[in-house]
C-alpha positions in Angstrom: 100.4 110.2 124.3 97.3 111.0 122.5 97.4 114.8 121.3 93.7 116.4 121.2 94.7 119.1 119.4 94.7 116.4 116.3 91.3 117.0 115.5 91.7 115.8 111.7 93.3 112.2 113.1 91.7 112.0 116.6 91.5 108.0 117.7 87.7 108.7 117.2 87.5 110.6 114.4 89.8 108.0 112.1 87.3 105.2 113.5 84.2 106.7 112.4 85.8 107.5 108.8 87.0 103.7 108.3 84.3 102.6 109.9 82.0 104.7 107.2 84.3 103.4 104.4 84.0 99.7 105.6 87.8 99.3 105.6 88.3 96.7 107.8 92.5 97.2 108.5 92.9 99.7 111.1 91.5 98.6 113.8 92.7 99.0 116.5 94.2 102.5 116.0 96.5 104.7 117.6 97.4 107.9 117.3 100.0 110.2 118.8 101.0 113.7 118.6 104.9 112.4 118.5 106.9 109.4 118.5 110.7 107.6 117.7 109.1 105.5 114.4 105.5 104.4 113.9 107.5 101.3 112.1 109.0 100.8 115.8 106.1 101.2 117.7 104.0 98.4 115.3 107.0 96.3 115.7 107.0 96.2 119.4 102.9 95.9 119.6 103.4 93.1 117.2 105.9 91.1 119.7 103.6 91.9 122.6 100.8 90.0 120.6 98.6 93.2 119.1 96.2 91.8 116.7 96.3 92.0 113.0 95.2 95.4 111.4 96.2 97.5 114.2 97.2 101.0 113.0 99.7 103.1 114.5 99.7 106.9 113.1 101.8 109.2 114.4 102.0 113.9 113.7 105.7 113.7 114.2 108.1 111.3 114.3 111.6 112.3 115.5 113.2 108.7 114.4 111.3 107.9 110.7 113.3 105.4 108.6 113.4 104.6 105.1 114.8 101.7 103.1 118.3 101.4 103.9 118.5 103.4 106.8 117.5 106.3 105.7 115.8 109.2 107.7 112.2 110.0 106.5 111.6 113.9 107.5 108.6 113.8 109.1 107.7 117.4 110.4 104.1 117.9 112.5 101.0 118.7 111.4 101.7 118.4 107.3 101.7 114.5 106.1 100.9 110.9 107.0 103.1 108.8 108.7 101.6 105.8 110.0 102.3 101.6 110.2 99.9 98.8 110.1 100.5 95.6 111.7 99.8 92.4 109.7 99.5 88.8 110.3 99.5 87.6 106.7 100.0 84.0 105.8 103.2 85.1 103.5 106.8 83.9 103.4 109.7 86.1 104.0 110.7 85.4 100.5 107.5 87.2 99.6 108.4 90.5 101.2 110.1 92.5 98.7 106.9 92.4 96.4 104.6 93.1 99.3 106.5 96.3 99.5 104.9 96.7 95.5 101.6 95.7 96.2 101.4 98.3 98.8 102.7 100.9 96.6 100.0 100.2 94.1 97.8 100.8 96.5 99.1 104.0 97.7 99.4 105.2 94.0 95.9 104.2 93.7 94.8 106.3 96.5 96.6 109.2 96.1 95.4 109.3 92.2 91.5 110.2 92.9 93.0 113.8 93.9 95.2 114.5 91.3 95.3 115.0 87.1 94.9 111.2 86.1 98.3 109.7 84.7 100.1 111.9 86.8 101.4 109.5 89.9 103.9 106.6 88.9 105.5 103.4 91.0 109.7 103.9 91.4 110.5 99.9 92.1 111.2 98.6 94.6 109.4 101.4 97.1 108.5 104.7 96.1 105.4 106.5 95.0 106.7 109.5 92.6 105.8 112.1 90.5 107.9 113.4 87.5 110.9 111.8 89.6 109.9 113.9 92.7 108.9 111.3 95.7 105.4 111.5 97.2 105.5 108.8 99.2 107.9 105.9 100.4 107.2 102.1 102.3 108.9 100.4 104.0 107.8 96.5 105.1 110.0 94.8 108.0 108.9 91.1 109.5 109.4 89.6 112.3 110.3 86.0 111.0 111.1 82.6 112.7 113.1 79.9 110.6 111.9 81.7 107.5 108.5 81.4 108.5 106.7 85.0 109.2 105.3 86.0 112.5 104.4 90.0 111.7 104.3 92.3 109.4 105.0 95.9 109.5 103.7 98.1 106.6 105.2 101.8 107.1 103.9 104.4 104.9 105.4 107.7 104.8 103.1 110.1 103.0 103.3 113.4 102.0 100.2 115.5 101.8 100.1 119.2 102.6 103.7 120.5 102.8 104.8 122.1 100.3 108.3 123.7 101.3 110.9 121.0 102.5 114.5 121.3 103.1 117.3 122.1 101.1 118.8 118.7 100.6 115.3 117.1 99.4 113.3 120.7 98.2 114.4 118.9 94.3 113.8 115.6 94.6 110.3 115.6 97.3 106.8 116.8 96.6 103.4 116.5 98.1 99.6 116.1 96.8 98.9 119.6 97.4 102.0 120.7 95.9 100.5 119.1 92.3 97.4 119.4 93.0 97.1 123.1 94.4 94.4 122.8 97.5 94.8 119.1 98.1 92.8 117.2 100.7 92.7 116.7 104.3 95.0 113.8 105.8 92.0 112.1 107.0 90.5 111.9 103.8 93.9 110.9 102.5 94.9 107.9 105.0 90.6 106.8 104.1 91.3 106.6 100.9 95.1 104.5 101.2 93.5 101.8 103.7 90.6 101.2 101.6 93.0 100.5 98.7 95.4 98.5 100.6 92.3 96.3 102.6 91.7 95.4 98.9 94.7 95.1 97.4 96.9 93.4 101.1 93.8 90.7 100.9 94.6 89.8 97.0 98.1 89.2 97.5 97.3 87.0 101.0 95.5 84.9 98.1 97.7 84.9 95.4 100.1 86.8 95.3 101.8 89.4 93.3 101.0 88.1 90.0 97.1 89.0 89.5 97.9 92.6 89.5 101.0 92.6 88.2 99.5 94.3 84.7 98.6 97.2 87.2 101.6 97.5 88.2 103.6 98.0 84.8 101.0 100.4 84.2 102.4 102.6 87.0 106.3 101.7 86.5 108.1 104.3 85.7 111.5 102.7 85.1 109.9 100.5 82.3 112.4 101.6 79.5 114.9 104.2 81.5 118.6 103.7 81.7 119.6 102.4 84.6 121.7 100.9 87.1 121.5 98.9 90.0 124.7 97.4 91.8 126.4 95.8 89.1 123.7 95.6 86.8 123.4 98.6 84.0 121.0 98.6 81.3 117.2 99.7 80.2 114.5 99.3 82.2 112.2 96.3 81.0 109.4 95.7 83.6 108.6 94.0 86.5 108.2 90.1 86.8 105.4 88.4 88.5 107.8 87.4 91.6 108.1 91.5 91.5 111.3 91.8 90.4 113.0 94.5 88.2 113.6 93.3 84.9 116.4 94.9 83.2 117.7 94.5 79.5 122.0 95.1 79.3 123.7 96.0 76.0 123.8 92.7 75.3 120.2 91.6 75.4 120.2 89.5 77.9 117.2 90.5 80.6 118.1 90.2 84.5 115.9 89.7 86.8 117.2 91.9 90.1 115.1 90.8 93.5 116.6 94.0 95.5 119.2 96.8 95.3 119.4 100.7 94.8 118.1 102.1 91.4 119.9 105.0 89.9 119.5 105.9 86.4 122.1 106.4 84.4 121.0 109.7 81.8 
């Protein structure tokens, strides 16, 4: 159910901000004082026919996911957690860089309130900062004989916490953790959907590969050590099909579509 006492992401109030921005993904929206997964929630509307754009933001979720099952911690009244539902004329295979475009956008977004240079791009998923994550996607379709029927675009953002539990308190931050006094989530979630209505309309054009350039600039693997699955080498870009490019001891570059990142030193 609709919580009143979300005056900063009221149905109403959220409306009147896009509305004043001109985004034009968000609409409808829901909001909810708690909920399982806002990713579930899209995922179901989608099914039932909702139309494309419709945004699904949630205070609380007891249920958030991240990539490979992973729980998001999603406690009230501190960050963003919301899902859009898209209708995109995509292919599956076109997914996994989707998920980059999207974090472009987010990085985007989230650097108007903090020191320029500061916010990077972790491929495949995560916005960072100085290896701490700010903010994670995660994109599931609903597909039929490889062809795409939905799109869910999850976004876990955080915003105004700044203490966090003991198993993430090294590895998590949050814009007002870098920033000091950071801004209200309204103004936050404004500022993401204007960036992906630009950015989600690009790639339903083209693709990945026009802003690929941007999205070097934000990588922050580009030259790292790593390893992911069997492959172990240096960091070495990403491709214009948004892959991770990585350079072994040999010299030989590999192009890696999707698999956990862990660097090595």
């Amino acid at each position: 159910m609709t919580n009143a006492a979300l005056t900063d992401l009221d149905v109403a109030t959220v409306e009147q901000h896009l509305r004043k921005l001109g985004v034009k993904l968000g609409a409808p929206v829901s909001v909810v004082d708690e909920t399982g997964s806002t990713n579930e929630d899209a995922l179901k509307a989608g099914a039932a026919g909702a139309a494309h754009g419709a945004l699904f933001v949630a205070d609380q979720q007891r249920a958030g996911r991240g990539r490979l099952g992973r729980t998001w911690h999603s406690p009230p009244g501190q960050n963003l957690y919301f899902s859009l539902l898209l209708r995109p004329r995509t292919e599956a295979s076109s997914l996994a860089s989707m998920t980059l475009v999207v974090g472009l956008a987010v990085a985007e977004a989230v650097g108007r309130f903090l020191p320029a240079g500061l916010v990077g791009i972790k491929w495949p998923n995560d916005v960072v900062i100085g290896g701490r994550k700010l903010a994670g996607i995660l994109v599931e379709a609903s597909t039929t004989r490889g062809r795409v029927d939905h799109v869910v675009v999850g976004v876990g953002l955080n915003v105004l916490q700044t203490q966090f539990a003991p198993e993430i308190e090294e590895i998590a931050t949050s814009i007002e953790r870098e920033a000091g006094v950071g801004p209200g989530r309204l103004e936050v979630l404004g500022a993401v959907l204007e960036r992906l209505d630009a950015r989600l309309a690009t790639f339903d054009e083209a693709g990945v590969a026009p802003m690929i350039e941007e999205l070097r600039a934000y990588d922050v693997l580009r030259g790292r050590e790593l390893r992911v699955g069997e492959v172990e080498g240096t960091g070495d870009g990403i491709d214009e099909a948004g892959r991770l490019l990585v350079r072994t001891e040999s010299g030989e570059v590999v192009a890696v579509n999707a698999g956990e990142v862990s660097l090595v030193r």
